[in-house]
N, C-alpha and C positions, 0 to 999 in steps of 0.2 A: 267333713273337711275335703277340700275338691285334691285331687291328686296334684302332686309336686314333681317337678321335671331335677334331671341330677345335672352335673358339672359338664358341660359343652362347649365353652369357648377353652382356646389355647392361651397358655402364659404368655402378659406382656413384656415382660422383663426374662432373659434368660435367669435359672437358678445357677451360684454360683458352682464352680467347680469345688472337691471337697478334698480340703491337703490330707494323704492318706494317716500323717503322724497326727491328725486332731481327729482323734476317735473314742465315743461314747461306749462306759461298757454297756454289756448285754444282758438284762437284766428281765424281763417279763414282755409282752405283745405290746401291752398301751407303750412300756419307756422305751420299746425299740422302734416303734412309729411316729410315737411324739415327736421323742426328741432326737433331731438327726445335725453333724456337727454344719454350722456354716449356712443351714437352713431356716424355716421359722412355718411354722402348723399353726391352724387357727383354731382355737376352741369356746366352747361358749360356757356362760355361767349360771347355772338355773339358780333360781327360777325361770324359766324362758318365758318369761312375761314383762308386760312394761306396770308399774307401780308406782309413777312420781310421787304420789301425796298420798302413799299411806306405807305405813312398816311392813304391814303383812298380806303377803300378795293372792291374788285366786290361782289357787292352784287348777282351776277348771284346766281339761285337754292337756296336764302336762307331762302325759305318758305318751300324749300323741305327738305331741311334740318334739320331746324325744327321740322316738322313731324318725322322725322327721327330720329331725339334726343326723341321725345314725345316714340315712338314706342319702341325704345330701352330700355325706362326704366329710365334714367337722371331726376335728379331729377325738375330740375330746369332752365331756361334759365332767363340769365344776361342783361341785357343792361343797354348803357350809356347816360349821357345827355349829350351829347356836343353841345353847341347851334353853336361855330364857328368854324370851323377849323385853329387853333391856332399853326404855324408852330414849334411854340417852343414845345408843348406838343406833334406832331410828332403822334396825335393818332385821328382819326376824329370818331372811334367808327364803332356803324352802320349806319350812315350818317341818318336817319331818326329820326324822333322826335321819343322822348320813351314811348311818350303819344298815337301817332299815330300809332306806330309801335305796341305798346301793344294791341290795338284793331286789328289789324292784326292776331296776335299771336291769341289772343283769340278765333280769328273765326275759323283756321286754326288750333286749336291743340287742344286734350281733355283733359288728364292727368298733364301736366306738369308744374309745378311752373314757373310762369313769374313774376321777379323781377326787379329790377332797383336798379343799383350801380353806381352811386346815383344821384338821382335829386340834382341839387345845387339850395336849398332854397330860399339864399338872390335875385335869377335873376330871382323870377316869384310869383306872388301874392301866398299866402297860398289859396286862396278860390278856384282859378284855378287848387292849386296844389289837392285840396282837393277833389271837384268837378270832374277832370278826374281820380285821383285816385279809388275814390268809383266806379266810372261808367265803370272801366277797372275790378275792384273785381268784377263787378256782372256781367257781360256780360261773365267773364272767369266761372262764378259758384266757387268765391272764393279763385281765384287762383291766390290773386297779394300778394308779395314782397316789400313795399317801404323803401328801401337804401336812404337814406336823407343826404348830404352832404353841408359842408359850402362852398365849392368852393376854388379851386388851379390854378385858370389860370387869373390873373390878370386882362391882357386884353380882358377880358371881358367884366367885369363891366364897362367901360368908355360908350362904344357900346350899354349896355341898360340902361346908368345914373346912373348906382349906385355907391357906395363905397364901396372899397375894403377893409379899416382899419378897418369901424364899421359891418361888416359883422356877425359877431359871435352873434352881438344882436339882428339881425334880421334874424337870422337862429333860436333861442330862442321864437321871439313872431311868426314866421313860426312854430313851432314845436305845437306853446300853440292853435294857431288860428284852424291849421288839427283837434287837438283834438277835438275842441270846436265845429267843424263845425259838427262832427258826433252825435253831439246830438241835439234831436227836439227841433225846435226854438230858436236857443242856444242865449242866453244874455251875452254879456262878450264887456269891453270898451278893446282894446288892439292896439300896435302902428301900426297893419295895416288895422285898421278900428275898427269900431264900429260896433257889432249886438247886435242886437235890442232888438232880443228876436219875431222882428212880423214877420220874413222871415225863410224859412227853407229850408237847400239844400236838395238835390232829385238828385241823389239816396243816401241811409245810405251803408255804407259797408254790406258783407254779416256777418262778425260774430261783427259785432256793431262798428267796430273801425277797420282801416285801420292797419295792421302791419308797424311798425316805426320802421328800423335799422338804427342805426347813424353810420355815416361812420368815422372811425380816431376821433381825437381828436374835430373835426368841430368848432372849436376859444372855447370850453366848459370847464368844470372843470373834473373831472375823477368823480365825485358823481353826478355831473348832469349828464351826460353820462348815468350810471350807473341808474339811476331814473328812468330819461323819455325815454329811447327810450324801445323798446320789444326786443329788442337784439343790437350787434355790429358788425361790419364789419372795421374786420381789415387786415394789410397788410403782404405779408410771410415774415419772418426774421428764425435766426437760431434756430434750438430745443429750445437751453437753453433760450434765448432770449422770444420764443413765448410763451413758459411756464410758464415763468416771468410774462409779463401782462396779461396773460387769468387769470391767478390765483390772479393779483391784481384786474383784473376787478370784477370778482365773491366775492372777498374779500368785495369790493364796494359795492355790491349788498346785499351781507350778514349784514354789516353795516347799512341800510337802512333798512333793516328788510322786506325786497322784496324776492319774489320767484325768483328760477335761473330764468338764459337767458340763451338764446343761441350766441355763438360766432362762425362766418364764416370771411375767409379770400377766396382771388384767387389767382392763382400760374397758371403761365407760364410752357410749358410745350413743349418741340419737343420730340415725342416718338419715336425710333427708332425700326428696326424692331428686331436686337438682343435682346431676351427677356432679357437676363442677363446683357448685359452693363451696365457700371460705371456710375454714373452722371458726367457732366458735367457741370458748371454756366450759365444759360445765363438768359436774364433783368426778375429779378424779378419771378425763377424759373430756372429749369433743362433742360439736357438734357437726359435721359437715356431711360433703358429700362423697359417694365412692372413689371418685380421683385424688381425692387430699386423704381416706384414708388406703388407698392403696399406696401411695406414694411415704408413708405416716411409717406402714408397717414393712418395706423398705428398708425404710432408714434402721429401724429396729432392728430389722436384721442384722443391716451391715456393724450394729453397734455390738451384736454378739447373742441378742435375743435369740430363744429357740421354738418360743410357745408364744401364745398371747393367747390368753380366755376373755371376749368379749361378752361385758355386762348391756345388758337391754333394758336394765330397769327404767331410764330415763328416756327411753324410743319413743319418738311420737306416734311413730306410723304401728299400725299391728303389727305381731310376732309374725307370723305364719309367710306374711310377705317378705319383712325383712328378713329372714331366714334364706326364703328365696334368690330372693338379689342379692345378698351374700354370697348363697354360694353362685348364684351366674356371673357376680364380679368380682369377686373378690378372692374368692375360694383358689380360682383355676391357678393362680402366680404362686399357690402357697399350699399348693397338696405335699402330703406326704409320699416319700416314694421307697419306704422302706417296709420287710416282710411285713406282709398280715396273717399268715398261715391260720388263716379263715377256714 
C-alpha cells in the first residue's frame, strides 16, 4: 500500500465558539474527543471497504486500513454486531465478533476511537457484555464507544432462545446490570441475575463507567432515552426532520435536569471525484461531491450533531483513496480539538 499523507489544508469555515454552560461530561479518551459541545468529528464504519452487491464484504487490508484511518486523523471506527448473517438485512457487517475485533483494533491502532453500533443487548448476558467491554476500554487506554441497541432482525432471537416482543425489558435490566457491574463489589437483585455484593468484575473501565449510547428508540420511552444512556445514536433523515428530534432529545435531557449529550448519527456516502457535483439519493445517504458534503455536514452541525460515521459500502471509487480525500477535504473543517493524552 503506497504511503498516505495526513491532514494539511486549514478550515473553511471557522468552528463555532462553545457556550461554556453546554458541556459534555467526562467520561473516557474516545467520549472526550468524540464528542465535543457545538462541534461535529467524522468517523468512519467498517468494514472500510465498498460491497454494493454482495452482504459479506472482503475483509482483505482491513487492519491496514485501519491504521490508515487511525493516521489520517478520523476520529473514530464503527462496528456492528451481527451475530448471523440474516438475508433479509442484506448486511453481514464486518463478519467478526465486535468483541474480538475490538481487541484487534486495539493492539493495532493508537489514537482512534473504537466504538460499536450497537451491541444488541437482549442476545447476550449484560456481565459478558460488561466484562469485554471494560477489557476492550483498557487494553485500548480508553478508547471504546458502547452503541447499545435492542435489536431489529427478528430471526435472531429464536436461534439463541430468546424473545423477540419482550425485548425492550431486558434491554432495560442490560442497561441497569453494565451500570452496576462498574462498581466495586456491586450488590443489586436484578432479572439477570443476582450480585452479591461478594464478587467483583476485573477490569473497571478507564474513566469508571463504560460510555453507553442508545441506539433509536431500543423498545424505550424518549425520557428513559434521555436518562440513561451518555448520549444517542441516531439515523439520517432530512434537515427539518433531524432538527426536530435532536432538539426534542435535548429538550428531554433539559427536563430531567441532566447535563447535555451528545447526539451521532451514520450516512452513507459514494464520493465522487467531481468536487462540485449535485447529490444524489442512495440507501440511507448520498451521492455527491466533497463541496455538497462539506457544506451537508454543516448544516449537521448547526442542527446539534456531534459525530457522523461515514459508511463506504456503496463508494464507487477504492477505499484507500477515498479515505485520503477525505481526510485532505473534508477532515480539516471537523478535527477534533479536544485531550488525546496519547
Amino acid at each position: 500500500m503506497p504511503p498516505f499523507r495526513g491532514r494539511t489544508a486549514e478550515p473553511a469555515d471557522p468552528l463555532p465558539l462553545i457556550d461554556p454552560a453546554k458541556t459534555f461530561p467526562r467520561l473516557n479518551r474516545a467520549y472526550n474527543t468524540v464528542f465535543q459541545p457545538e462541534r461535529l468529528t467524522i468517523g468512519l464504519v467498517v468494514p472500510l471497504a465498498r460491497y454494493p452487491d454482495s452482504a459479506v464484504p472482503d475483509m482483505a487490508r482491513h487492519l491496514d486500513r485501519a491504521q490508515m484511518a487511525d493516521a489520517l486523523g478520523f476520529s473514530a471506527l464503527w462496528l456492528r454486531d451481527v451475530p448471523f448473517n440474516v438475508p433479509s438485512f442484506g448486511d453481514a457487517g464486518q463478519v467478526f465478533d465486535p468483541f474480538v475485533y475490538l481487541g484487534a483494533l486495539a493492539a493495532t491502532t493508537r489514537k482512534i476511537a473504537l466504538g460499536v453500533a450497537s451491541i444488541v443487548l437482549p442476545l447476550r448476558h449484560p456481565a459478558h457484555v460488561a466484562k469485554a467491554a471494560a477489557s476492550a476500554d483498557v487494553l485500548s487506554g480508553g478508547r471504546l464507544l458502547l452503541g447499545v441497541a435492542s435489536g431489529d432482525r427478528p430471526e435472531e432471537y429464536p436461534a439463541l432462545d430468546r424473545g423477540f416482543a419482550d425485548r425492550g425489558a431486558r434491554f432495560r435490566d442490560s442497561v441497569d446490570y453494565i451500570r452496576t457491574m462498574a462498581q466495586p463489589y456491586p450488590q443489586r437483585d436484578l432479572d439477570h441475575g443476582r450480585l452479591s455484593g461478594g464478587i467483583n468484575m476485573l477490569p473497571k473501565p478507564t474513566g469508571g463507567q463504560v460510555p453507553l449510547l442508545i441506539t433509536g428508540g431500543s423498545q424505550q420511552s424518549p425520557d428513559w432515552v434521555a436518562r440513561n444512556g451518555d448520549g444517542w445514536m441516531t439515523y439520517p433523515r432530512d434537515a427539518a426532520a433531524q432538527g426536530r428530534v435532536v432538539a426534542a432529545y435535548r429538550q428531554q435531557i433539559r427536563a430531567a435536569g441532566l447535563p447535555d449529550k451528545p447526539v451521532m448519527q451514520s450516512l452513507y456516502v459514494d464520493l465522487v471525484d467531481q468536487a462540485d457535483a449535485p447529490p444524489r439519493p442512495i440507501h440511507l445517504g448520498f451521492q455527491s461531491g466533497t463541496e455538497y458534503l462539506r457544506r451537508y455536514l454543516f448544516q449537521l452541525r448547526d442542527l446539534g450533531i456531534n459525530h457522523v460515521a461515514l459508511n463506504l459500502r456503496f463508494n464507487g471509487a477504492a477505499t484507500e483513496p477515498t479515505l485520503q480525500r477525505l481526510a485532505d477535504e473534508i477532515l480539516p473543517d471537523f478535527a477534533s480539538t479536544g485531550d488525546d493524552h496519547d
